[in-house]
Every structure is written in C-alpha cells, then in structure tokens.
N, C-alpha and C positions, 0 to 999 in steps of 0.2 A: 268508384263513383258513388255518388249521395244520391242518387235519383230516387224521389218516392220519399226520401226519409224526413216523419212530418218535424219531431220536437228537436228541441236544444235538449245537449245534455248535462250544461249550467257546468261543468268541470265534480260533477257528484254520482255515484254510482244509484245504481235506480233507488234503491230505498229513500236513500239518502234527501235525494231528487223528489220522493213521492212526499217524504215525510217536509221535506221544504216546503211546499208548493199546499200541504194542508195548512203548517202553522199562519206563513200570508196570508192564506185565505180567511184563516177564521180572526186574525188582524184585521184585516181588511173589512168583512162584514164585523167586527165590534166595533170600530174605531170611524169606518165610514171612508177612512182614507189612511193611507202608507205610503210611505218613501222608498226603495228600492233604485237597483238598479235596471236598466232597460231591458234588457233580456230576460231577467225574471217576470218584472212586468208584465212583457209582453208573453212568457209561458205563462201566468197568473191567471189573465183576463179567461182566457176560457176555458179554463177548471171553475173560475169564480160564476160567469155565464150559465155552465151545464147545473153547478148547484141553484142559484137564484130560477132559473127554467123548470128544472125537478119541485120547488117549490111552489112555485107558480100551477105548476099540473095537479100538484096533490089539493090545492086551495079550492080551485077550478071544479073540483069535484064535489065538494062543500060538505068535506068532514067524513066522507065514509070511507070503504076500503083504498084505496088509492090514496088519501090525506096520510094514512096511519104505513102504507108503503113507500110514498116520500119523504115520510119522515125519517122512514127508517134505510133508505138510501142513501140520504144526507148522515145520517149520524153515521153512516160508512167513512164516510170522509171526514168528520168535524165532530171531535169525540167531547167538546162543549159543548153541553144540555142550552147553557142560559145563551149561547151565539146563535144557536141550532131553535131554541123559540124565539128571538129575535129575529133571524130569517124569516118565520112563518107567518108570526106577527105584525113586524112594521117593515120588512122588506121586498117579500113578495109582493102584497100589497098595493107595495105602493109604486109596483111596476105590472100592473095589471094588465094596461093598457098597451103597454111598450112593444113590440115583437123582438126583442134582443136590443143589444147594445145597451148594456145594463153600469158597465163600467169605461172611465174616462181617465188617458193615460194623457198626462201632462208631463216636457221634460224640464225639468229643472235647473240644468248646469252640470258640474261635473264634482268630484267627491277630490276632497283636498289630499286627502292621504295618495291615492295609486291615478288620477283621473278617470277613474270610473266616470260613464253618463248615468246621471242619475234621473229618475221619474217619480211622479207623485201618479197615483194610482188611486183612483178616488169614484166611489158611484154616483151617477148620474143624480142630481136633485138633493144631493147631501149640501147641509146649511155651512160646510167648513170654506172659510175666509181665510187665506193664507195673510192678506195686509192687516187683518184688525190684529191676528194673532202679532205681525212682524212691528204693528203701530203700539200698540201695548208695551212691547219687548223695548222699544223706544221711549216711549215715556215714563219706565221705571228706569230703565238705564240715565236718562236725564233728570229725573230723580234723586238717584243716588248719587251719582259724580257729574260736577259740573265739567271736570276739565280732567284730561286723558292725559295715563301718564305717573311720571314722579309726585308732580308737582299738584295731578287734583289726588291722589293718594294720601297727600301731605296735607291737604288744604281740610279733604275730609277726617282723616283722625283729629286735628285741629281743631273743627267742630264737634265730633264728637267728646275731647277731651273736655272742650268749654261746656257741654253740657252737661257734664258728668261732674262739673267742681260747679257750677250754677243750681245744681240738685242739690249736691252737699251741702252748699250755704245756706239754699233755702230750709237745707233740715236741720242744720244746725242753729238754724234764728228761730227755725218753731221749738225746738227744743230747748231755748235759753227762754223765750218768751217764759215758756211751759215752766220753767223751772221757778223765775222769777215771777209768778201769780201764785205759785205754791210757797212760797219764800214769803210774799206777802199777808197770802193767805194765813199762813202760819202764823206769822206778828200779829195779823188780828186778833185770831184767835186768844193769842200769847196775852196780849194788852186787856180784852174783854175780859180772861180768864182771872187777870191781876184786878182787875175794877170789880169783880165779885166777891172774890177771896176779901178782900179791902170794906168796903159794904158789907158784909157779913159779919165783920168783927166788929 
C-alpha cells in the first residue's frame, strides 16, 4: 500500500528526479513560463513555491544575515548566479504581498508524439500572452505563403525567381547605362582632344 507516500516518481531515480525538477525550475524562474507535462508540473510547483518563499524571507529582513542565508539556500538548488539574482530582484518582489500561490498551472492539450497531457506552468502576473505569440506566428505564416501545399510552394519560388531576373535586369540596364556615358564620354573627350591638336597646328 501507498499510504503516506507524498511525491511522484516521474519514472527517474532520485537524483535524476532531483536534478529534473532544479533545471524546470531555474526554466521556469528565467523564462517566466514552461511547457511540460502534468505530473511534472504539478511536482514543479512546489519546489518553485519553497524557493520564491526562501526568497521572500531573506528580502523581508532587508539585507542582513538571513538575505545573505537565502541566498545561499537557493543557490543549493539553482546553481545559476544570473536566475538566482533575478529571483531576488524582480521576483521575490514582486510577490511581496502574495501569501503563496506564486505559480499557475494551465493545461494545454496533449503532446502529438505519445499523448501525453501537456501544461503551461507559468508565474502569477508574468506579461507572457500565448495569442499575440500564436497571432504573430500567423501573420508571418501568411506572409510567406499564400496558399498551402504543392501549388503555394510553386507559386512562391515563382516569385521568387521573378525577383531574382527583375534584379538582374535592373542591373544589367544600370550597367549598360554606365558603360554607355563612359563610351560617350570618352568620344568627347576623343573629339575635344582632336579640336586641340588641330588648333594648335
């Protein structure tokens, strides 16, 4: 029987396990938000919790022994200096006020290779906008190809070929222009050189 037994063991042996659940996390506080799946996720959130709270109590003291203790609690877990002053700086912070509930687990759908359920795992009051990222990703796409397929693949090298011989014309008409003002030029020259020589004798 399981009675009492609190974690998942994610199918990883503990290190393995320990060493997962730091690199998410320090994902997680760089990035502001992560994709996973649901059971990590949901073992994430409060490993990511206890560190953002450790942080919070060292601030809380306002820089003396205990700041310079939480810090160094944290870099137990999160062996990134520039993640590990971003915690102290704009994350703690900015959950000052909070009593927990520092992270928001969203599910996403399900992962196309195995159907895994997938989650977005994201902190509270992060500016990240999945639609502007997913409307963006849309209007390059429409953009680039009008029409899906053999036939906008075709349509677009098409184009691009026409701009590629619309280039070379255009540089090979500056380049006869060019050549032909220098051709002229030259006659001037030629004829002026002749009305001298001519006059002089």
């Amino acid at each position: 029987m399981r009675h009492r037994v609190a974690h998942r063991k994610l199918g990883r042996v503990t290190e393995h396990r320990i060493a997962l659940l730091r690199n998410q996390a320090e994902a997680l506080l760089r990035h502001e938000h992560i994709e996973t799946t649901v059971p990590k996720a949901k073992e994430l959130r409060p490993f990511v919790e206890r560190l953002i709270t450790i942080a919070k109590r060292g601030l809380a003291d306002g820089g003396g022994a205990r700041a310079l203790t939480a810090r160094r609690l944290v870099l137990e877990e999160l062996q990134d200096r520039a993640v590990v002053g971003k915690l102290f700086t704009e994350i703690a912070p900015r959950f000052a006020g909070r009593p927990g509930g520092y992270t928001r687990l969203l599910r996403v759908g399900f992962r196309q290779g195995d159907s895994a359920e997938m989650a977005m795992v994201e902190l509270v009051g992060s500016e990240y906008d999945p639609k502007a990222k997913r409307e963006k990703g849309d209007k390059e796409a429409a953009g680039r190809q009008k029409g899906s397929g053999v036939s906008g693949r075709l349509r677009a090298a098409a184009e691009r070929l026409r701009g590629k011989r619309a280039a070379e014309e255009a540089e090979s008409e500056a380049a006869s222009t060019d050549t032909k003002s220098q051709a002229r030029a030259a006659a001037r020259q030629g004829s002026s050189g002749a009305r001298r020589s001519s006059r002089a004798k």
